[in-house]
C-alpha positions, 0 to 999 in steps of 0.5 A, a space after each residue: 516520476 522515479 519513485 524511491 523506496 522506503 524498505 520498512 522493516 517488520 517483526 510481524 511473521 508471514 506464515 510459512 508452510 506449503 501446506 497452508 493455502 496461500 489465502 489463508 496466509 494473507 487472510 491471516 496477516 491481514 486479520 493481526 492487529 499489530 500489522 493493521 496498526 502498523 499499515 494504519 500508523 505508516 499511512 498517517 505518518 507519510 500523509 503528515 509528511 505531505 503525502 496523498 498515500 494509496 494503500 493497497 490489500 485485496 482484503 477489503 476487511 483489513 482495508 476498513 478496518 485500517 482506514 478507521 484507524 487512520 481517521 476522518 481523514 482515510 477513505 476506503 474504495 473497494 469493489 462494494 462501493 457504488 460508483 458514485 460513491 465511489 466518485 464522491 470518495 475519490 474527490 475528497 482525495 482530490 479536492 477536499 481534506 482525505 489524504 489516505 486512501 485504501 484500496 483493492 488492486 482494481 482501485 480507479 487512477 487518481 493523480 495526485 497520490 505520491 506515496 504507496 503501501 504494499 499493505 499486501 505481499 507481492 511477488 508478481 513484477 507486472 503486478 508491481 509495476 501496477 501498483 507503482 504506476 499509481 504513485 508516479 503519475 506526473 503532476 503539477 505540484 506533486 511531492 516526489 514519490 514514495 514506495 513503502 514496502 513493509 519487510 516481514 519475516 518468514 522464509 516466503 516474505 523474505 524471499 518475496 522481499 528480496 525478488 521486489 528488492 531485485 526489482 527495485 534495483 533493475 529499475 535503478 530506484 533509490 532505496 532506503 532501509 528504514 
């Protein structure tokens, strides 16, 4: 399936400076309240419209903290969460009422999701390829899909929007700015 991508334009500001780590960076995006009720609203609204959304961080913090937001109807699967629970999560997305899940970048496959947040910065192609992969599996029944790519500002975020935009283009994905 050939994904389109919906560019999210944000206020929200991606710390800046060589001299920050870049961990300390994402740590600090991911800690600001405005952009977990942003992720959390986005992922409510595209699962209003039908979708089964994935949203990926690699900080498992925000990922609770969003999917709490979010609702009874969000799961959250990290690495903390035992396999089987694990399994019992995944089959409320596949079987039951979840609509929502959030997850690390190791998050297991499931089919039916449709639509993807980069709730985390990427600047790092076959990582995106990943991510994408995730959402535009073939199945019966399943929505077209949707990448979400929140535009943030700063000189790096915008740099790196641009790379994934370039991206996007050589792949010959539809975009749109929102």
């Amino acid at each position: 399936m050939i994904p389109t991508v919906h560019l999210v334009h944000s206020e929200i500001r991606f710390m800046d400076g060589a001299k920050i780590p870049w961990a300390n960076r994402v740590s600090a995006l991911s800690n600001d309240e405005e952009y977990r009720h942003t992720i959390s609203m986005l992922a409510a609204a595209y699962a209003a419209r039908g979708h089964k959304v994935l949203v990926v961080s690699d900080r498992v913090s925000f990922l609770k903290s969003c999917a709490e937001l979010t609702g009874d109807k969000a799961v959250c699967v990290t690495g903390e969460v035992s396999h089987e629970d694990r399994e019992t999560l995944v089959d409320e997305i596949l079987y039951g009422d979840a609509n929502v899940l959030y997850g690390t970048q190791a998050i297991i496959s499931v089919d039916t999701l449709s639509c993807l947040i980069l709730a985390t910065p990427v600047n790092n192609e076959p990582l995106l390829t990943q991510l994408v992969g995730r959402v535009i599996r073939k199945k019966e029944g399943k929505i077209d899909p949707v990448v979400v790519d929140i535009q943030l500002r700063g000189k790096t975020a915008q740099r790196q929007a641009s790379n994934r935009v370039g991206f996007y283009m050589k792949q010959d994905w539809s975009i749109k700015y929102l």
